[in-house]
N, C-alpha and C positions, 0 to 999 in steps of 0.2 A: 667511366668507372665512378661509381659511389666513395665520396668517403665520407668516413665518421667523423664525428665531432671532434673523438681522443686522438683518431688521425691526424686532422688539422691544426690543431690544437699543438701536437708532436711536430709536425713541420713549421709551425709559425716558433715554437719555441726552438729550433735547429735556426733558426733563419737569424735569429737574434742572439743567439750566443755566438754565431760566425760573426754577427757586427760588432759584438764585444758589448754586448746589453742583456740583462735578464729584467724580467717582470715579479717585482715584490708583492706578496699579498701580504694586509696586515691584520689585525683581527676582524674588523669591521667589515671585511672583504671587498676594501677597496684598494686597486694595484694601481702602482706605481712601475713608472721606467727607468731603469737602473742604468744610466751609463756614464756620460763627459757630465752629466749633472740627473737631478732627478726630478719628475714629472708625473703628472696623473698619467697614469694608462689606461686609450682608450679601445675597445673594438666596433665603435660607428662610427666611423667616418672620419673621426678627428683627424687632422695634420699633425704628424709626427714631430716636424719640423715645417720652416717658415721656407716658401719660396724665397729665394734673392733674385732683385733684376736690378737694374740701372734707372729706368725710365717710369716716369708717370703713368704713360699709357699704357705698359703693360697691367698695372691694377686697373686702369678703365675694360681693358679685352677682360681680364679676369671675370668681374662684375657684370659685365654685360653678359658674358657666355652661359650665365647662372648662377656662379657664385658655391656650382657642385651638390644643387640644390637645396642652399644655405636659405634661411627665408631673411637674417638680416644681417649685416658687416658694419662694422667702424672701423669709417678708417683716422686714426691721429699723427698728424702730422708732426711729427714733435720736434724738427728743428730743419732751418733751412736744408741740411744733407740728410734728413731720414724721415719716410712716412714709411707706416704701420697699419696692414691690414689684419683687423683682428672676426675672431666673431663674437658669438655670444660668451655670455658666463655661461661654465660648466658646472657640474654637481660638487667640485671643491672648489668653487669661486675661483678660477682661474678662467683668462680666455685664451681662445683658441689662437695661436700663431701662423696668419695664413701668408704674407707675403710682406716682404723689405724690403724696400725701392731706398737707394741711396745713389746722387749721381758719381759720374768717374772723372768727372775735374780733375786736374792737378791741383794740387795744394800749393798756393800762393803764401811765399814766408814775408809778411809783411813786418816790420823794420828792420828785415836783413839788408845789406848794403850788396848790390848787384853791381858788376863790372857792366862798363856802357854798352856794349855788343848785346848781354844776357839781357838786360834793363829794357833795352830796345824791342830784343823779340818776344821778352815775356809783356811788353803795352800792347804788342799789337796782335798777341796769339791768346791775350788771356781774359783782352778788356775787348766791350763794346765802345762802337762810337754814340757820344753823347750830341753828336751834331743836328741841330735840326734848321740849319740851311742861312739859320739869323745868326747862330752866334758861334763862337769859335768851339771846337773841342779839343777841351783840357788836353786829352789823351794824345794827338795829333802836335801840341804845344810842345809839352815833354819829350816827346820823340825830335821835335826839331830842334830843341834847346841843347838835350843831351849828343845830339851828332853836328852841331855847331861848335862845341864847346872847343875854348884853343888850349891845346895841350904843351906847356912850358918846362923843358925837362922831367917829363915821365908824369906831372902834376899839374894842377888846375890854379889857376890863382883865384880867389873864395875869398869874397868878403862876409862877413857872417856877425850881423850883432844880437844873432838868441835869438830874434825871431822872422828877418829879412834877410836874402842869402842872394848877391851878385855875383857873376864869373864872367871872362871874358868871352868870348863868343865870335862866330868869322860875322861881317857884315860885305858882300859879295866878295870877287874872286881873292881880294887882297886884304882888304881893310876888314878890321875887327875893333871891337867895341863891347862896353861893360853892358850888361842886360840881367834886369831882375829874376834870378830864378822862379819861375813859376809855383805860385803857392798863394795859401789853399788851391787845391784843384778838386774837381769833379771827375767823379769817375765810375763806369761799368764793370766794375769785374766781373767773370764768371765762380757764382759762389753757391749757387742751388741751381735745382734742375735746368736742363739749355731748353725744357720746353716751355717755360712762364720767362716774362720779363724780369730780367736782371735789376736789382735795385742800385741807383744813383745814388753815393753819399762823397763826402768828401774826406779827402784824404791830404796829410801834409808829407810835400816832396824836399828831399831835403840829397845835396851831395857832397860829398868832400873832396879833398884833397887830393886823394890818388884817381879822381873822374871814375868815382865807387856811386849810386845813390839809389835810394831806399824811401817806401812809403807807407806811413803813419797811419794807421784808422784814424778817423774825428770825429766819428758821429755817433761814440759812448755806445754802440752795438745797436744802434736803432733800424738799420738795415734789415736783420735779423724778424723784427715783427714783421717789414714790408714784404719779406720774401717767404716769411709762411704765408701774409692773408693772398699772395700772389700763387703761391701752391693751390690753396686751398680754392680762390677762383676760377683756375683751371679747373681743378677735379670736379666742381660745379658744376660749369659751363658742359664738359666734356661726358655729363653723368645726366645732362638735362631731361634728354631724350629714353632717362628708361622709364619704363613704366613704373609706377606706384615708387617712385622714385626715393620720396620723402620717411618710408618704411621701411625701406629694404637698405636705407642706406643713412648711416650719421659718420658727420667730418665733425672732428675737431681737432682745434691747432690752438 
């Protein structure tokens, strides 16, 4: 069966009052989307709204697939937990919202003070190893330090003068002994996508009294640029192979 234009037209505007949205025309005769906010409205092709995924590579299948035959996308990375696939400028200078890749990390509360059990599973469920076979990792250190530690009536005995911090510690079955708390340390957290390498920076470990301890950023957010231009060499690398590659597609972070 044939429909009309005014049919169509009738059914797209049924379709949208059910989602609690109308389309404003203004004098100029350009409409707008009226709903949780307001928007050009379009009828070619545009996305309504922006896909959401988790993962990198789903914008790489996106792009490769055609892009829904877009002739160009950008995509901007704009911080290690968000890239943004967009397309071109529209006729009111807006772009197009095609997809929002953010990972699903846990959020790490760094200089909250974690009890030694929580401490323990969140090094070794949230960090990479920084071991490369020569030298020690940090991460490995901390773990052995904080399940050594000798507990003296419910508490820790801490030396502590502002900037070096000792505590007693077992040294094998019976014997125990003062040992520098481990500081600065190195370390991998998971903090942007698990598909680019995690950036190394250093952090200051620090524990108290009730065998609580918590870790510091040190490195003034500079993590942050490593782990965009590390997004962005994926989505490179991983983009290499399409054709006319350089046209159909601009990164920026």
């Amino acid at each position: 069966m044939d429909m009309t234009t005014e049919t169509l037209q009738h059914i797209e505007s049924q379709a949208l009052t059910a989602a609690g949205k109308k389309v404003y025309t203004d004098e100029s005769g350009k409409q707008f989307l009226i709903g949780d906010d307001v928007r050009p409205y379009h009828r070619d092709g545009h996305a309504d709204e922006a896909i959401e995924t988790s993962t990198l590579s789903s914008i790489v299948t996106y792009i490769k697939s055609g892009m829904d035959n877009r002739k160009h996308v950008l995509i901007h990375v704009v911080s290690p937990t968000r890239v943004d696939l967009l397309g071109d400028l529209d006729d009111y200078g807006a772009r197009e919202e095609l997809m929002t890749a953010a990972p699903t990390n846990d959020a790490i509360r760094w200089g909250h003070f974690y009890d030694r059990e929580s401490m323990n599973i969140l090094l070794q469920s949230g960090f990479r190893s920084t071991s490369d076979g020569m030298t020690t990792d940090d991460r490995d250190a901390i773990v052995k330090f904080i399940g050594n530690l000798v507990q003296d009536n419910n508490s820790v005995h801490v030396q502590d003068d502002g900037v070096t911090q000792s505590a007693n510690v077992r040294q094998g079955v019976a014997n125990q002994a003062e040992a520098k708390v481990p500081n600065p340390v190195l370390l991998k957290p998971y903090r942007t996508f698990t598909e680019v390498d995690q950036p190394e920076s250093h952090f200051i470990f620090r524990i108290d009294a009730d065998m609580e301890a918590a870790l510091f950023e040190a490195d003034g957010g500079a993590w942050r640029q490593v782990a965009i231009n590390n997004v962005k060499d994926y989505l490179s690398k991983a983009l290499a192979d399409l054709a006319d590659v350089e046209n159909k597609v601009t990164i920026l972070g």
